[in-house]
C-alpha positions in Angstrom: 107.8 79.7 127.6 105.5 78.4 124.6 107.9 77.1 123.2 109.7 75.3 125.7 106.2 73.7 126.7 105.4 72.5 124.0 108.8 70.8 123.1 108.5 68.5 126.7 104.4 68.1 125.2 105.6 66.7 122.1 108.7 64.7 124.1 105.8 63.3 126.0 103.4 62.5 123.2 100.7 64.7 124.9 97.9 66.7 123.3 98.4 70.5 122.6 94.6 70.7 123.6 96.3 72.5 127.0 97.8 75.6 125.0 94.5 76.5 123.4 93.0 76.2 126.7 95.2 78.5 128.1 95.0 80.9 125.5 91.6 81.2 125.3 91.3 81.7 129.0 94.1 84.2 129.1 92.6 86.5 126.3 89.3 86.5 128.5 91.0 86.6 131.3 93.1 89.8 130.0 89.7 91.5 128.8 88.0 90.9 132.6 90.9 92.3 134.1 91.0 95.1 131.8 87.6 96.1 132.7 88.2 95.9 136.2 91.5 97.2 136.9 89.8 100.7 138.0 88.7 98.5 141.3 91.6 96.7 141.6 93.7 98.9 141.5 92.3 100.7 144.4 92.3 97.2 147.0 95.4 97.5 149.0 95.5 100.5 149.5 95.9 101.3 145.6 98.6 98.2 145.6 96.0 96.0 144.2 97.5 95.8 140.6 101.4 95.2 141.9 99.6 92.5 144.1 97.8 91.2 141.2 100.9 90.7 139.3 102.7 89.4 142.4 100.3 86.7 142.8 99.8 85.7 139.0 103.6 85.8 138.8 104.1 83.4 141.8 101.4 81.1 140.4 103.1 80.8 137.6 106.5 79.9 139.4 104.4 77.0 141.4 103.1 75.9 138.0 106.7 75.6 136.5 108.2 73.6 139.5 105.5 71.2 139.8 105.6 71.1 136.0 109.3 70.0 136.4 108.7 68.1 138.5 106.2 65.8 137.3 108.4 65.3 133.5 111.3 64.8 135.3 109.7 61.9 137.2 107.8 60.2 134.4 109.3 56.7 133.6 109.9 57.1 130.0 109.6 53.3 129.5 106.4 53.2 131.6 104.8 56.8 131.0 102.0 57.4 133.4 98.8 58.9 131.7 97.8 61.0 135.2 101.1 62.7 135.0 101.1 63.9 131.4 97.7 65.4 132.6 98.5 66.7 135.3 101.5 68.8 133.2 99.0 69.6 130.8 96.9 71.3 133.2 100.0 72.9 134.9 100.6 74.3 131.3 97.4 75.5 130.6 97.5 77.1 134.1 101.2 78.9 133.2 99.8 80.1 129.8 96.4 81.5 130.8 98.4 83.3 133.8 101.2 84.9 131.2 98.7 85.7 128.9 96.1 87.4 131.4 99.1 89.4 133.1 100.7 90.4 130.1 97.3 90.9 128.1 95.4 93.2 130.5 98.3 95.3 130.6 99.0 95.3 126.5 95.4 96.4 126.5 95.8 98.9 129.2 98.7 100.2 127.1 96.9 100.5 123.6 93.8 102.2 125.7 95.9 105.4 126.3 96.2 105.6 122.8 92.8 105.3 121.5 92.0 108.6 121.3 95.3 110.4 120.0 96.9 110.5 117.1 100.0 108.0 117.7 97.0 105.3 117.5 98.3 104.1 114.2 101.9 104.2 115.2 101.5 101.7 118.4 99.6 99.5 116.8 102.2 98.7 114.1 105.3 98.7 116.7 103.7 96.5 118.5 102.5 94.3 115.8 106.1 94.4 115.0 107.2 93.4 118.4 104.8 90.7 118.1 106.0 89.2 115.3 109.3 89.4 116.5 108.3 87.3 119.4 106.4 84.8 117.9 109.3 84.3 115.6 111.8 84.0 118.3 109.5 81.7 120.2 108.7 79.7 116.6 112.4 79.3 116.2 113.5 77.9 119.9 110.5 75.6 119.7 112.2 74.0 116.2 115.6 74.2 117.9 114.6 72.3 120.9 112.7 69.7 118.9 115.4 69.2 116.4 117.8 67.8 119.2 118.2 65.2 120.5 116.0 64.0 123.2 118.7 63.9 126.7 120.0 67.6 125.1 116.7 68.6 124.9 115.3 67.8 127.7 118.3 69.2 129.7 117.7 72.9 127.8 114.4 72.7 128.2 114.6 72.2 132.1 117.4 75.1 131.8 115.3 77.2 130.6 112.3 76.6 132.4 114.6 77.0 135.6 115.5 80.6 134.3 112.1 81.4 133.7 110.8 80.7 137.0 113.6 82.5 138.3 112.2 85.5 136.7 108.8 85.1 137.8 109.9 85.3 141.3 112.1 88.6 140.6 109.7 90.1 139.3 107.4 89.9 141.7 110.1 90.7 144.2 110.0 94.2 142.1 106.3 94.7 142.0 106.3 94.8 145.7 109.3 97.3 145.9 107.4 99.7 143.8 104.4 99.8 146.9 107.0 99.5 149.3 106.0 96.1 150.5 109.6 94.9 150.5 112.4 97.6 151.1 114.5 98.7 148.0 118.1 97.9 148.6 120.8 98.9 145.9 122.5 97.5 143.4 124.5 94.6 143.9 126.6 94.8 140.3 126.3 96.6 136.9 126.5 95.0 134.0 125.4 98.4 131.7 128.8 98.9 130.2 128.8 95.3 129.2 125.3 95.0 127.8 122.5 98.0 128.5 118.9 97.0 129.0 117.8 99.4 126.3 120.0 97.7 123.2 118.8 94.8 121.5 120.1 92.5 122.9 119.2 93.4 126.1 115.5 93.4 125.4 116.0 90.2 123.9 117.6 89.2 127.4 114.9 90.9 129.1 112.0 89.1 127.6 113.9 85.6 127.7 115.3 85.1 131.3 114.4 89.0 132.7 118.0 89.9 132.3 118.7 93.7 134.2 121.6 95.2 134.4 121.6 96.7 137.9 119.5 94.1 140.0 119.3 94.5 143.8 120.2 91.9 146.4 116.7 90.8 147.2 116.2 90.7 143.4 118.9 88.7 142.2 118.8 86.4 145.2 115.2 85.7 144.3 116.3 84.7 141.0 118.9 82.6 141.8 117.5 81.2 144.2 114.0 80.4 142.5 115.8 78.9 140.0 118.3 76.8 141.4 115.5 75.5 143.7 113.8 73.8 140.0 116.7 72.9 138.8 117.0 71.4 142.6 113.8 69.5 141.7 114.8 68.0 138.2 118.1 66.8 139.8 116.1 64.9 142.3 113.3 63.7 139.9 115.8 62.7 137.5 117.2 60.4 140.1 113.8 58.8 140.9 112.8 58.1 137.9 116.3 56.4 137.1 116.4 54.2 140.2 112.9 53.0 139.1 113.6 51.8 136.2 116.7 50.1 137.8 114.6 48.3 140.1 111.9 47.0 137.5 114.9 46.2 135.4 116.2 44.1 138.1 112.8 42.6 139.1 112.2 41.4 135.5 116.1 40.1 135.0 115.1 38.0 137.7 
């Protein structure tokens, strides 16, 4: 998601002043969380960290539309400066609510550990796994950049799309495990083809949420979610075009 962000920030000659914003904020954010997730956990009815998640998650899917939404609309011949911020603080938004989800439970995680023996052993996998993802997210930021601007743009809204998608499913599963939404089974099963558990399933996973038996309510959140961005470049797209039609026009005559 890095990545991606920051391939529109440098197609739209912004500052990167938004990621160390969110950053920051997420790390604290992650730590505060942390040390509160004993009460959290316990509003609800003890659903408070699925509805936590739920409602960082869905942020973060609002945050990627209007994000969309607001580069697809941007006259690239007459960029307008209250846009670009506005995306920048949509971004900072998207990374502080990643990074404070996925940090307080990271920390959560290494916790358990503190006191046994297996410490050592879960520190370096996942130092491992974090290099592994900062390389992966290194490399499709330089692949984005490197081509050209309509291909990039288009993978970058692509992707963006899928990735909202995924926000939205996942929530959809964090209320199935409190029974807020009623499971339903699997609508396909795609574990013979490519299992979660291999690598390229993680690598699936942790890119687009990829899962190999989804339910109906789960994949039709997903597809949904996703095709309703997409929805939203298409029709940005469009503005923005017919714009610069008409002020080409106007200044012809």
């Amino acid at each position: 998601m890095i990545g991606a962000l920051l391939a529109i920030s440098i197609r739209l000659q912004s500052s990167n002043r938004w990621l160390w914003i969110g950053l920051s904020a997420g790390f604290g954010g992650a730590i505060l969380l942390f040390k509160q997730m004993t009460n959290i956990s316990e509003w609800f009815d003890y659903a408070g960290q699925e509805v936590m998640n739920t409602t960082l998650q869905t942020i973060t899917y609002l945050m990627i539309a209007l994000c969309v939404w607001l580069v697809t609309t941007i006259r690239p011949k007459a960029p307008d400066s209250r846009k670009i911020l506005a995306f920048s603080a949509c971004a900072a938004l998207i990374i502080f609510c990643a990074v404070a989800r996925e940090g307080q439970e990271i920390i959560l995680y290494l916790y358990g550990f503190s006191n046994t023996e297996y410490l050592q052993k879960t520190l370096a996998g996942g130092g491992m796994g974090l290099s592994i993802g900062a390389s992966m997210g290194i490399l499709l930021f330089h692949s984005l950049v490197d081509n050209e601007g309509h291909d990039r743009r288009i993978i970058c809204l692509i992707l963006l799309a899928l990735f909202a998608g995924n926000m939205l499913s996942q929530s959809t599963v964090q209320l199935m495990q409190v029974d807020w939404l009623s499971q339903s089974p699997a609508v396909w099963d795609t574990s013979s083809i490519i299992t979660e558990h291999s690598l390229l399933g993680e690598l699936l996973y942790a890119l687009i949420g990829y899962e190999a038996t989804p339910t109906f309510l789960q994949s039709s959140v997903y597809i949904s979610g996703a095709a309703f961005v997409l929805y939203l470049a298409v029709v940005g797209t469009r503005r923005s075009m017919q714009r610069d039609q008409s002020v080409s026009q106007e200044t012809d005559k």
